[in-house]
N, C-alpha and C positions, 0 to 999 in steps of 0.2 A: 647172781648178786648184782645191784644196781652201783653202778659208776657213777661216782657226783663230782663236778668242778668247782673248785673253791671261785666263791666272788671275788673278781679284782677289786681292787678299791684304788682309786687314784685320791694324793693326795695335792692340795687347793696350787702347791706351787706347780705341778706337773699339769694342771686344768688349764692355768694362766698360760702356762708355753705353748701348748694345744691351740688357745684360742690367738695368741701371736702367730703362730705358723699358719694358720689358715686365712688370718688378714694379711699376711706375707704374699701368701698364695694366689689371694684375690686379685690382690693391688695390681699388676699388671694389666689385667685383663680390664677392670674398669679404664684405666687409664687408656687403654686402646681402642675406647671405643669413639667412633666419627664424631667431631665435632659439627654444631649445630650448621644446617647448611646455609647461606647468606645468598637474597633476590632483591631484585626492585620489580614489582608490578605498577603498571601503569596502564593508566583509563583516560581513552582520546576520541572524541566526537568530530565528526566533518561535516559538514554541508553543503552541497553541493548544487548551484543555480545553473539550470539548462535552459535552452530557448527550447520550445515545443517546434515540433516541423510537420505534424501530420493533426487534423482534427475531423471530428464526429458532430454533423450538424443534424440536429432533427425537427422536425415540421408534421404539421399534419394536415390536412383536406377534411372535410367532413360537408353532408347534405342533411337535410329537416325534412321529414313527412308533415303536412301541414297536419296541427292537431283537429283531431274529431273527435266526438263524442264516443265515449268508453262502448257503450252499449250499440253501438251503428254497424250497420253491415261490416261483416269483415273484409268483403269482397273489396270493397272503396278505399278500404286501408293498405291490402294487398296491390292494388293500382300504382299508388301513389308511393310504395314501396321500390316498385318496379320501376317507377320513373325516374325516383329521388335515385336508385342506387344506379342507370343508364348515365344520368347525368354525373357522379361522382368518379364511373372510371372514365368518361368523354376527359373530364379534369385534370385528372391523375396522367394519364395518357399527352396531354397536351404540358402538363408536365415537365414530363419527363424527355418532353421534345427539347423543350425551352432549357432545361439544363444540358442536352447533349447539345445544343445552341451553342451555348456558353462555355462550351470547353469541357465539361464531364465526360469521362468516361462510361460507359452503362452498366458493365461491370460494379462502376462506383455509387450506383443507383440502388439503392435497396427500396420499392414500395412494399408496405409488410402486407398482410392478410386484410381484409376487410372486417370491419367489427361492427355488430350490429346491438343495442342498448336501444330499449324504449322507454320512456322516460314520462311521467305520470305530472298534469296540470290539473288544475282546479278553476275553472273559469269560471265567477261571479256571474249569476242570475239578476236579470233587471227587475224582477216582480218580488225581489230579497226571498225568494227559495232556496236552498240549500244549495251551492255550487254545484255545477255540474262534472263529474269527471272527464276530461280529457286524457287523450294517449296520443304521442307524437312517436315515430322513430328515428333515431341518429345513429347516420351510418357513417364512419371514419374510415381513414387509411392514412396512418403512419409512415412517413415518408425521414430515411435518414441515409445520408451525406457521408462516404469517407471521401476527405479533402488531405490531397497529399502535396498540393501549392496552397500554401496558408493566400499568398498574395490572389489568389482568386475568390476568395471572400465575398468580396461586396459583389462582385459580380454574380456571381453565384446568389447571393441574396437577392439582388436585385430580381433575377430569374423568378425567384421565390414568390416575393411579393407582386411581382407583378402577374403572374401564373394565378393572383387570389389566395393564398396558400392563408387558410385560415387560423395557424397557430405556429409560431416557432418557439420550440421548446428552449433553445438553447444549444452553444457550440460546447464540446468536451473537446477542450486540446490536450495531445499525448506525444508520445516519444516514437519511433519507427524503432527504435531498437533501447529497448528500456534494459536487456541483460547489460548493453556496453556501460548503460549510464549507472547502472546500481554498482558495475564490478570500478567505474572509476570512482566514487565514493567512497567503497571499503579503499580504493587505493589509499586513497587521500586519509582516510583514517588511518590506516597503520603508518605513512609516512605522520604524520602526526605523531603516535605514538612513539617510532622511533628517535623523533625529533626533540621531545620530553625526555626522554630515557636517557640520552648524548647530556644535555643539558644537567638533569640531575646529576649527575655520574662524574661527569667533570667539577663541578659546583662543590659533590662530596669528597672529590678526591679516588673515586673507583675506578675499575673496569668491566667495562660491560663482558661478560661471555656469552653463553648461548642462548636462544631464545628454548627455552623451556615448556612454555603452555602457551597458545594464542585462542582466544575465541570471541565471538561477536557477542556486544552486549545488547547491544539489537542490530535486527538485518535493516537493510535498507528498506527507506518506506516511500512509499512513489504515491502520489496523486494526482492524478491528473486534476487541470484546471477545468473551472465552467465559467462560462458567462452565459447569463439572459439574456433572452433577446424579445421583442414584440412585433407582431405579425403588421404594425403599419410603418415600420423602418423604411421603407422607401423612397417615404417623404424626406431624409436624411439625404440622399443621394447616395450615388456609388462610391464617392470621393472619402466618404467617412472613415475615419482610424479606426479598425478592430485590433488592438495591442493587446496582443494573450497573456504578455507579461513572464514570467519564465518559472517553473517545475522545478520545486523544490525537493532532494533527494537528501536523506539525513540516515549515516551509518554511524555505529559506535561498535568498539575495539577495546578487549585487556586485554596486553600483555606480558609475560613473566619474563623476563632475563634472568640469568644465575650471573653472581660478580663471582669476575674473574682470578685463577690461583684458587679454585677448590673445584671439586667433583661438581656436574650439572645438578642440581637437585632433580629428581624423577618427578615427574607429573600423577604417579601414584600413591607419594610420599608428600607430598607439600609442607609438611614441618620444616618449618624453622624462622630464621627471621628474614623478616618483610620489611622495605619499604615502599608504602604507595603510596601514588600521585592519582591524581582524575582531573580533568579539567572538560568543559566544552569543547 
């Protein structure tokens, strides 16, 4: 024989107390839960101007095969191959005397490979026939400079030009030690940064607590300088100003502080409230 239980029935005033006790119940626990956490974030830029101490000079040498006719013996071409390119290391060589002359180290002497380009003319017929083609060869060598006394410059130019050096590309000035000058730039960025944070803080009445989150908002950017140059500077004399002028280095920095008289906010959490700043 089957057992049945009678259905409870609650009535409306016993439902109402049920739903009192259990907002009863709750209250606590909402109540205890962390209030929202309170930061200042702040965004601070540096820039930083260095003199350059070290530079990268480059030049180059080159010879000309007299042009001849496309179609002429090859033989006559290969000759005059041979001469042009005997006379371009006699050059190079004489060179490279003239700069150990001058105070260079050889070490500090790079001559690079020899590079060989034939290069296609078109010389005008007197009887108005169709141009004839010509072929000439130019044969190069790249010649580049680490300069680690800027003040030897013009002398060192001077070498240059007078050696014939039939093209100066240009000096790249740089740093000998560019990690010291990027890591003093973020310096200078985060005393920045802290230096805005002290000011806000005071201004609103806070206290600053713990630094919370820090990261670059960019790394430091480094470029080295260039100046042109033209391969007849010597008409200039050696006396001439070469001012490299100075290597600009630019870092950017946020950072978070938690105000202080509350829990640090987590850097996995970042809820709550914010105040930030940014400036250059």
């Amino acid at each position: 024989m089957a057992l049945t239980h009678p259905r409870r029935r609650f009535s409306p005033a016993a439902l109402l107390g049920l739903g009192l006790g259990l907002a009863l119940a709750s209250g606590p626990l909402l109540a205890s839960e962390p209030a929202p956490q309170r930061y200042l974030d702040i965004q601070a830029q540096s820039e930083l101007q260095v003199a350059p101490d070290k530079a990268t000079l480059s030049a180059r040498l080159w010879e000309l095969t007299p042009a001849i006719a496309q179609e002429k013996d090859s033989g006559d071409h290969a000759e005059a191959l041979g001469q042009a390119r005997s006379k371009l290391e006699s050059r190079a060589a004489e060179l490279i005397a003239a700069l150990e002359d001058a105070g260079l180290e050889r070490d500090a002497i790079n001559a690079g490979s020899l590079r060989v380009q034939q290069e296609m003319l078109h010389r005008a017929s007197q009887n108005g026939d169709n141009p004839t083609p010509m072929v000439r060869t130019r044969l190069e060598r790249p010649i580049r400079l680490s300069i680690s006394d800027l003040d030897s410059l013009p002398t060192l130019l001077d070498a240059l030009t007078s050696a014939g050096v039939n093209a100066l590309d240009g000096v790249s000035y740089d740093l000998a030690d560019r990690d010291a000058a990027s890591d003093q730039a973020l310096t200078q960025a985060l005393e920045r940064a802290r230096a805005k944070a002290e000011l806000m803080a005071n201004t609103l009445g806070v206290t600053l607590g713990d630094v919370v989150q820090v990261s670059e908002t960019n790394a430091p950017v480094f470029q080295p300088r260039m100046m042109a140059m033209r391969a007849d500077m010597a008409e200039s004399g050696g006396a001439a100003d070469y001012s490299p002028g100075n290597i600009t280095i630019d870092a950017g920095v946020q950072v978070r502080w938690a105000l202080a008289g509350q829990e640090s906010p987590s850097a996995d959490h970042p809820d709550g409230q914010a105040a930030t700043a940014s400036s250059p």
